[in-house]
BAMIDO-692258 format. One record per residue (C-alpha): residue in one letter; residue number from 0; x, y, z. Coordinates in steps of 0.2 Angstrom, whole numbers, plus 5000, padded with zeros to 4 digits. Layout:
[rec A NUM [X Y Z]]
...
//
This chain:
[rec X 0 [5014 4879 5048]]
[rec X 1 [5018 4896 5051]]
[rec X 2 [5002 4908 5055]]
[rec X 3 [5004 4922 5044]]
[rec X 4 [4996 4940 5052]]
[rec X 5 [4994 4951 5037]]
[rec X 6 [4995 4969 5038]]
[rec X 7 [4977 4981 5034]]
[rec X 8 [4980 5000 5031]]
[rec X 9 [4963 5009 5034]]
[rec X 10 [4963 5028 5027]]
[rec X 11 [4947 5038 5034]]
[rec X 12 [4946 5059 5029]]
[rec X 13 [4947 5069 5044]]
[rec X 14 [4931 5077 5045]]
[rec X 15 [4923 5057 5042]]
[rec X 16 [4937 5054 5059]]
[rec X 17 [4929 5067 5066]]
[rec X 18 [4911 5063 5064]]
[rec X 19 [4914 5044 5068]]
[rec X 20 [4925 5049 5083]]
[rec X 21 [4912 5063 5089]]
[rec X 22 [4898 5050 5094]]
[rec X 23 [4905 5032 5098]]
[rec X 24 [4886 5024 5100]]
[rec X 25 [4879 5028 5081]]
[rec X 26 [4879 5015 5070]]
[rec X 27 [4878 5025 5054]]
[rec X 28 [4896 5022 5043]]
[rec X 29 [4907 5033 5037]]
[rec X 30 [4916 5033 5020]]
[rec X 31 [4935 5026 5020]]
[rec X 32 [4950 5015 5012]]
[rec X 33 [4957 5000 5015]]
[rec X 34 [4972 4993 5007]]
[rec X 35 [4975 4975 5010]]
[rec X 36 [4993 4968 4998]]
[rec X 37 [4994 4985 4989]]
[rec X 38 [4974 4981 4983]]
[rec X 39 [4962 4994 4988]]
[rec X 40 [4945 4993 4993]]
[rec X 41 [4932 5006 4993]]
[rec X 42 [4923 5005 5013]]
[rec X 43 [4910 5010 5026]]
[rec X 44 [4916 5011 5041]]
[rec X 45 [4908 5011 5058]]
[rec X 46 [4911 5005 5076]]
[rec X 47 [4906 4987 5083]]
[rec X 48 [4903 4982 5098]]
[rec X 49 [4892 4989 5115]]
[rec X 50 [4905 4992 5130]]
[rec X 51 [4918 4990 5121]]
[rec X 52 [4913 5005 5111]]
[rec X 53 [4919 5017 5124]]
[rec X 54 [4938 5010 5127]]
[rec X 55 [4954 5017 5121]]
[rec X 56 [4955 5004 5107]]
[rec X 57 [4939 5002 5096]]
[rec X 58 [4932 4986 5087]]
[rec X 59 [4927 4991 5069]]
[rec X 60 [4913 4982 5056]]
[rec X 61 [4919 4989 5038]]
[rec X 62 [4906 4986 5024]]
[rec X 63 [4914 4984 5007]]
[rec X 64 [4909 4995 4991]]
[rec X 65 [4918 4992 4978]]
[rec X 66 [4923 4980 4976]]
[rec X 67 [4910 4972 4984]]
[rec X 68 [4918 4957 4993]]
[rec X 69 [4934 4955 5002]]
[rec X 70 [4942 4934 5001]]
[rec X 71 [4923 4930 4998]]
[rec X 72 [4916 4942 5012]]
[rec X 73 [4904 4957 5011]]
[rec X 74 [4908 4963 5026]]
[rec X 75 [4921 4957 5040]]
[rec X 76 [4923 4963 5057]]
[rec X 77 [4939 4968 5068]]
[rec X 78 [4938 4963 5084]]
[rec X 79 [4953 4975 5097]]
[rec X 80 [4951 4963 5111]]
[rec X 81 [4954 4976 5122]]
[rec X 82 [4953 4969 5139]]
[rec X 83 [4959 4951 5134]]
[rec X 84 [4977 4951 5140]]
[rec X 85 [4982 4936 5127]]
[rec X 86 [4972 4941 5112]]
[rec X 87 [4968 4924 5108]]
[rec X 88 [4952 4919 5117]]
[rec X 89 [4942 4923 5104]]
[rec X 90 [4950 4913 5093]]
[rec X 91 [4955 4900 5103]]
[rec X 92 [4936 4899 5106]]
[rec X 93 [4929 4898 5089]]
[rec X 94 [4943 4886 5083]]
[rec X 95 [4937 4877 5098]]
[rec X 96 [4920 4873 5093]]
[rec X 97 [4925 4870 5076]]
[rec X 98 [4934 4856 5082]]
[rec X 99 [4918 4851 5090]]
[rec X 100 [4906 4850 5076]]
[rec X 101 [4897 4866 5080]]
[rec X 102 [4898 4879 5067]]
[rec X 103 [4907 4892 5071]]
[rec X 104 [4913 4908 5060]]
[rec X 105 [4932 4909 5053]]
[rec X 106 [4945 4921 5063]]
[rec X 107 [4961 4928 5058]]
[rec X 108 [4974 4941 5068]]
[rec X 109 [4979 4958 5058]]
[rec X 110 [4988 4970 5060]]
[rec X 111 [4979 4986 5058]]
[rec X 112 [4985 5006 5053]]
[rec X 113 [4975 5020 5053]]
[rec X 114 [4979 5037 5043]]
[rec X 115 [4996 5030 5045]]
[rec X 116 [4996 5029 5065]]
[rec X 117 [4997 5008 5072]]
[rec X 118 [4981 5002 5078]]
[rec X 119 [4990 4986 5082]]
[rec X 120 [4984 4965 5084]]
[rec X 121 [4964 4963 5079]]
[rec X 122 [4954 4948 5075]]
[rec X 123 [4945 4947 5061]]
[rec X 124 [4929 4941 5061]]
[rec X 125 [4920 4933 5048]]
[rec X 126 [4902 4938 5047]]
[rec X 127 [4890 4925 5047]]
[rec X 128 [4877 4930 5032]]
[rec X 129 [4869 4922 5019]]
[rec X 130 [4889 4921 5010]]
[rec X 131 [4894 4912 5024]]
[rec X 132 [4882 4899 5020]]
[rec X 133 [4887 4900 5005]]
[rec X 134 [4905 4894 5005]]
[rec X 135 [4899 4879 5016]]
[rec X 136 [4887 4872 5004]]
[rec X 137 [4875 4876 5019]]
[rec X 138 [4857 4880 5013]]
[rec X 139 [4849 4898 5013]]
[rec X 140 [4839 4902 5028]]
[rec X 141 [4835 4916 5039]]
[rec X 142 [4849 4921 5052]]
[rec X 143 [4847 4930 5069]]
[rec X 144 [4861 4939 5081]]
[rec X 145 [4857 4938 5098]]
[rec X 146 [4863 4956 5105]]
[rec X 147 [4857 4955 5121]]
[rec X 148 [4853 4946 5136]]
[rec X 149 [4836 4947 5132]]
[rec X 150 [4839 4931 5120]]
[rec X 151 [4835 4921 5132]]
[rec X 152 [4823 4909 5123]]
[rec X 153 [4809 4917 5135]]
[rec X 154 [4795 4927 5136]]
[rec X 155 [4802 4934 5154]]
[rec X 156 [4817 4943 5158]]
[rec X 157 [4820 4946 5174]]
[rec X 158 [4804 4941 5180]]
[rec X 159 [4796 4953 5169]]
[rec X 160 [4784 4950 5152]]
[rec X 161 [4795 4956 5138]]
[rec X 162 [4788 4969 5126]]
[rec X 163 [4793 4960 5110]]
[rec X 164 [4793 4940 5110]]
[rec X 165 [4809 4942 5096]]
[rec X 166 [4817 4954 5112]]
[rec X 167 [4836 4952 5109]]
[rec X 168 [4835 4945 5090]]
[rec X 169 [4842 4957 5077]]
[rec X 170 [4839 4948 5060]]
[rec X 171 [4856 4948 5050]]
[rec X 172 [4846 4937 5035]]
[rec X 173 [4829 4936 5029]]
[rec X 174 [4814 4946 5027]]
[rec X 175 [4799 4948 5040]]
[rec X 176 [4790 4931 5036]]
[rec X 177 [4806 4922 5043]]
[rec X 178 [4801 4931 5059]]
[rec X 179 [4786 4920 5062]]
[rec X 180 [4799 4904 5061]]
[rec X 181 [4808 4911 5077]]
[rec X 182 [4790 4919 5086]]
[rec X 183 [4784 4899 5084]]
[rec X 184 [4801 4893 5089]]
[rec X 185 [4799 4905 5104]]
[rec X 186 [4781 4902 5108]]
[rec X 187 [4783 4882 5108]]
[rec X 188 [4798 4884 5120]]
[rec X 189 [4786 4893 5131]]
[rec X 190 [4770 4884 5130]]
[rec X 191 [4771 4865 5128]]
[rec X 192 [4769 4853 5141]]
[rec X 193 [4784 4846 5149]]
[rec X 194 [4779 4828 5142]]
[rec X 195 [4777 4833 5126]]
[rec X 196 [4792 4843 5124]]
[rec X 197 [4805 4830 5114]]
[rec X 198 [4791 4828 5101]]
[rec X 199 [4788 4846 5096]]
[rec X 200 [4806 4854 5097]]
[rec X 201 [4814 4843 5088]]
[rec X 202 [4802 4848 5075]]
[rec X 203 [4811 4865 5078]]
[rec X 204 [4829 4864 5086]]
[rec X 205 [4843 4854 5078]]
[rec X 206 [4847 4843 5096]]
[rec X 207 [4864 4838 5092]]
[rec X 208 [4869 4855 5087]]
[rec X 209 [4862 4862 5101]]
[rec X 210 [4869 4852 5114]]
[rec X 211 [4886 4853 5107]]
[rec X 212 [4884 4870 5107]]
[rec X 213 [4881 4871 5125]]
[rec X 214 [4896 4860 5129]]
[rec X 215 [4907 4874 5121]]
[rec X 216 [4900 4886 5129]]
[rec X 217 [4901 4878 5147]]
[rec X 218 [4919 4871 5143]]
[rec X 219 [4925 4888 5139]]
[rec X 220 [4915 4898 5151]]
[rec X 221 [4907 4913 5143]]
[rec X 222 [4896 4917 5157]]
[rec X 223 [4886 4930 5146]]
[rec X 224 [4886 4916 5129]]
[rec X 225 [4869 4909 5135]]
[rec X 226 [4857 4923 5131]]
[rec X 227 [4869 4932 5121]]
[rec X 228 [4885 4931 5109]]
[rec X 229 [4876 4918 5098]]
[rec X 230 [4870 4915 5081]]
[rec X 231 [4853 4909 5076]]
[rec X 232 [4850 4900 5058]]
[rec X 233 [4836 4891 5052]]
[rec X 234 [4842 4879 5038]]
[rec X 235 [4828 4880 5025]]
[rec X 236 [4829 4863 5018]]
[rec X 237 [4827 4854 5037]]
[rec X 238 [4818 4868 5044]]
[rec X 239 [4826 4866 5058]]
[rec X 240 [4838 4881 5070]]
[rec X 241 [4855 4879 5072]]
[rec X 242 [4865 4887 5084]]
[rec X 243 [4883 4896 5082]]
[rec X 244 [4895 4905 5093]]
[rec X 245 [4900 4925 5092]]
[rec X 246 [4911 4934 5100]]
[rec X 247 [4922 4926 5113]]
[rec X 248 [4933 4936 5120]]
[rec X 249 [4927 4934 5139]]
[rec X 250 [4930 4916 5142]]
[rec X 251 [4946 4903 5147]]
[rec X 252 [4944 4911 5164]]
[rec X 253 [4944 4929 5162]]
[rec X 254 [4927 4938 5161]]
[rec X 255 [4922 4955 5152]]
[rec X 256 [4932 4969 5161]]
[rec X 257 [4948 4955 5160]]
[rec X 258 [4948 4951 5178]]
[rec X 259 [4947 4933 5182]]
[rec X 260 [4935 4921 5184]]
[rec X 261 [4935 4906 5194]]
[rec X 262 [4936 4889 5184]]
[rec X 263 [4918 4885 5193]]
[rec X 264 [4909 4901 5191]]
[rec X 265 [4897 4893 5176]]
[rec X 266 [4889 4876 5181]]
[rec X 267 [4890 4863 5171]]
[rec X 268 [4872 4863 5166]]
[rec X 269 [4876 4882 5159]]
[rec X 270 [4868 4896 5166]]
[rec X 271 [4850 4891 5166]]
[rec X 272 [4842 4910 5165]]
[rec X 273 [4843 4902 5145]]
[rec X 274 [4824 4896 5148]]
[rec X 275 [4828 4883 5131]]
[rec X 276 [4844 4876 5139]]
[rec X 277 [4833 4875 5157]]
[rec X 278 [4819 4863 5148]]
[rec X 279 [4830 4853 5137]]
[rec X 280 [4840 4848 5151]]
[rec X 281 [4824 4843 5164]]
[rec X 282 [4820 4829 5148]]
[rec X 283 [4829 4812 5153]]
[rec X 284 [4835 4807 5135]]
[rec X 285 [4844 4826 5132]]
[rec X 286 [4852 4827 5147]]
[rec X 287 [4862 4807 5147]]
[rec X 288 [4865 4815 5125]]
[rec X 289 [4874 4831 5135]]
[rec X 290 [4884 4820 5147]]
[rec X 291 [4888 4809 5132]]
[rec X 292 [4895 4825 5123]]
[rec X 293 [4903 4832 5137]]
[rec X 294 [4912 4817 5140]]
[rec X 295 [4916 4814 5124]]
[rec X 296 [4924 4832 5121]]
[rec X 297 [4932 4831 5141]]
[rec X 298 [4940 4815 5135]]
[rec X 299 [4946 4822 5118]]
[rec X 300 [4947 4841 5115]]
[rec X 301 [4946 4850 5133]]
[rec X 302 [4962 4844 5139]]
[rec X 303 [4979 4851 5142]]
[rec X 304 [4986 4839 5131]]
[rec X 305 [4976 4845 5116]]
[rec X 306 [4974 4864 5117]]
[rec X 307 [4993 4868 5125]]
[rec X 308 [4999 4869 5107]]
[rec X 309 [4988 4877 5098]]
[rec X 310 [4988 4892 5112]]
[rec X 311 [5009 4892 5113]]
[rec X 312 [5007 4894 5095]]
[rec X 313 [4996 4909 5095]]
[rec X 314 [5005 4916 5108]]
[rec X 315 [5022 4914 5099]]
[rec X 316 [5014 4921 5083]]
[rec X 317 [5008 4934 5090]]
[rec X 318 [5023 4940 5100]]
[rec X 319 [5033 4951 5091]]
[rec X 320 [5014 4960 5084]]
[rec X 321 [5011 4963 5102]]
[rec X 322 [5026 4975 5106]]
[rec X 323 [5023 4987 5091]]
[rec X 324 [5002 4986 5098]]
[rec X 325 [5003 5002 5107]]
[rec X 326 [4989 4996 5121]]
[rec X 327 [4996 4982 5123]]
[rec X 328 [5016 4982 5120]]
[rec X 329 [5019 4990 5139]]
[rec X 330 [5009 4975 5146]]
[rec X 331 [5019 4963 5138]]
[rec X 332 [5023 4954 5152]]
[rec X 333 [5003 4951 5157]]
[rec X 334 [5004 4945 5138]]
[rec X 335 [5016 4930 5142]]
[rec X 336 [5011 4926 5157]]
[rec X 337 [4993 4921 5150]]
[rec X 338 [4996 4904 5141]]
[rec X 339 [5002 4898 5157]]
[rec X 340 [4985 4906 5164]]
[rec X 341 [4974 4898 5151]]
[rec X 342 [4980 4880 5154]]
[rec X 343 [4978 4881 5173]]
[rec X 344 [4960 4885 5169]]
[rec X 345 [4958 4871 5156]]
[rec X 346 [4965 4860 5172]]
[rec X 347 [4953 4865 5184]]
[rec X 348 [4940 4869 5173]]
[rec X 349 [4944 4849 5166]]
[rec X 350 [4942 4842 5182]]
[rec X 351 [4928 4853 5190]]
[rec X 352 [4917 4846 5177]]
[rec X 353 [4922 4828 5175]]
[rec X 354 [4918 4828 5193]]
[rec X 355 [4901 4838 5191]]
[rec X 356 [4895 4824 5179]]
[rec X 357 [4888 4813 5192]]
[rec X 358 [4873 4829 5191]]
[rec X 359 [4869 4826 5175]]
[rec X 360 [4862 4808 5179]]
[rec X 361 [4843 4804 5177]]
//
């Protein structure tokens, strides 16, 4: 089935240009245009992202006025993947925990204009809000971005008392009562007894999901995914959090700044400084669940065999978009040479952590 990359036209005034250009860092939108299949949509317009802000080729979050959804969506984001040579870990990531049972937004390549000049290949991003509850059937709840490394489940960061007990949580969904949910959630994490942990989190945390969770993100290596680059919701109906994926671009053996990293960098417990992921894993019964999981997904999804597919496809698909990208069409060559990088990883990554199991025994 061919993987059709539409094409998004975004019109912003100059003086708006100006004032959004003028100061990379404020969140505050500016007015614009976007015209998807001759249809045009009435937008705000900001930039996303932290670091990323300040390269050549920005990541936008546009808002939508009138009419006020886009394919179901209020807002979406565009992700530039600047320094992610194949463009398609961050799909190639959230498709990836789809196909683990671990909900995981949608994600779709563009090709993106603005005032007329070519942006080039994004990703769009599919928010995760209370709409995309919605078309799952999913019950309302609140829902939290972790924006920082300051998620960490903890009330330390680097061995220092945090200000805020919610340090690092940026409520997407909800009001201020749904704050106390992830205060106690917090607070529980941090003060029960070792042998009575089983028996209060799972009156909080959804296990399975968690621990799947943690298996993507140790398969595909995104070294900062722990205490950041997540999603928090509490389904209302079990009253229990569920964790999701964000923002995957550093993984499959390529960290922030795009250089490489080494296919045993992340330990196959994760990295512990996730104070949640550090308990869970000291209870006997969670950690023989993990190993079941991770053998399980080692067995079935992690393989060459599996993923070598789905990333020629990407590749090809996105091929002839990459040399019209102008950041990217003069590295075109990087470009190719990546799938071939990705399944090495998947190799040694595979068999790094089949023969890591052994720690996970009780």
């Amino acid at each position: 089935m061919a993987y059709v990359i539409p094409s998004y036209s975004l019109a912003i005034k100059k003086e708006d240009l100006e004032e959004l250009r003028n100061d990379v860092w404020n969140d505050d939108p500016v007015p614009g245009y976007l015209t998807v299949e001759n249809k045009i949509y009435d937008v705000d317009i900001a930039y996303r992202g932290s670091y990323t802000r300040e390269f050549r080729k920005k990541s936008y979050w546009l808002d939508f006025i009138e009419p006020e959804e886009f394919n179901g969506s209020r807002e979406i984001h565009l992700n530039a993947g600047f320094k992610d040579p194949s463009l398609i870990r961050n799909k190639l990531s959230l498709d990836f925990f789809q196909d683990i049972r671990v909900l995981s937004p949608e994600s779709q390549h563009i090709n993106l204009t603005l005032n007329g000049s070519v942006e080039g290949v994004y990703l769009q991003l599919e928010s995760v809000d209370d709409l995309f509850l919605q078309k799952r059937g999913l019950p309302e709840g609140p829902i939290y971005y972790a924006i920082n490394n300051y998620a960490n489940f903890s009330f330390m960061r680097n061995k220092k008392v945090k200000k805020e007990i919610l340090s690092g949580y940026e409520q997407k969904v909800g009001n201020w009562t749904d704050d106390f949910y992830l205060q106690e959630l917090i607070t529980k994490i941090n003060t029960t007894p070792i042998n009575e942990f089983p028996e209060i989190i799972e009156r909080y945390i959804h296990i399975e999901n968690y621990l799947r969770w943690l298996s993507g993100a140790v398969c595909t290596m995104n070294n900062d995914g722990f205490t950041h680059n997540y999603a928090l919701y509490r389904n209302s109906q079990t009253g229990l959090f569920e964790i999701l994926p964000w923002d995957y671009d550093a993984t499959w053996g390529r960290k922030v700044n795009g250089g490489v990293m080494e296919h045993d960098y992340v330990p196959i417990e994760g990295k512990l400084d996730n104070h949640l992921s550090f308990l869970l894993l000291q209870i006997p019964e969670y950690r023989k669940r993990y190993r079941s999981i991770l053998e399980e997904i080692l067995e079935t999804r992690f393989t060459v065999d599996y993923l070598e597919e789905k990333i020629v496809f990407l590749h090809q698909a996105l091929r002839p978009h990459i040399l019209h990208d102008p950041y990217k069409k003069k590295s075109i060559h990087s470009f190719d040479d990546e799938p071939d990088f990705i399944l090495q990883f998947i190799k040694a990554r595979r068999s790094y952590l089949i023969n890591q199991l052994k720690n996970l025994e009780n």
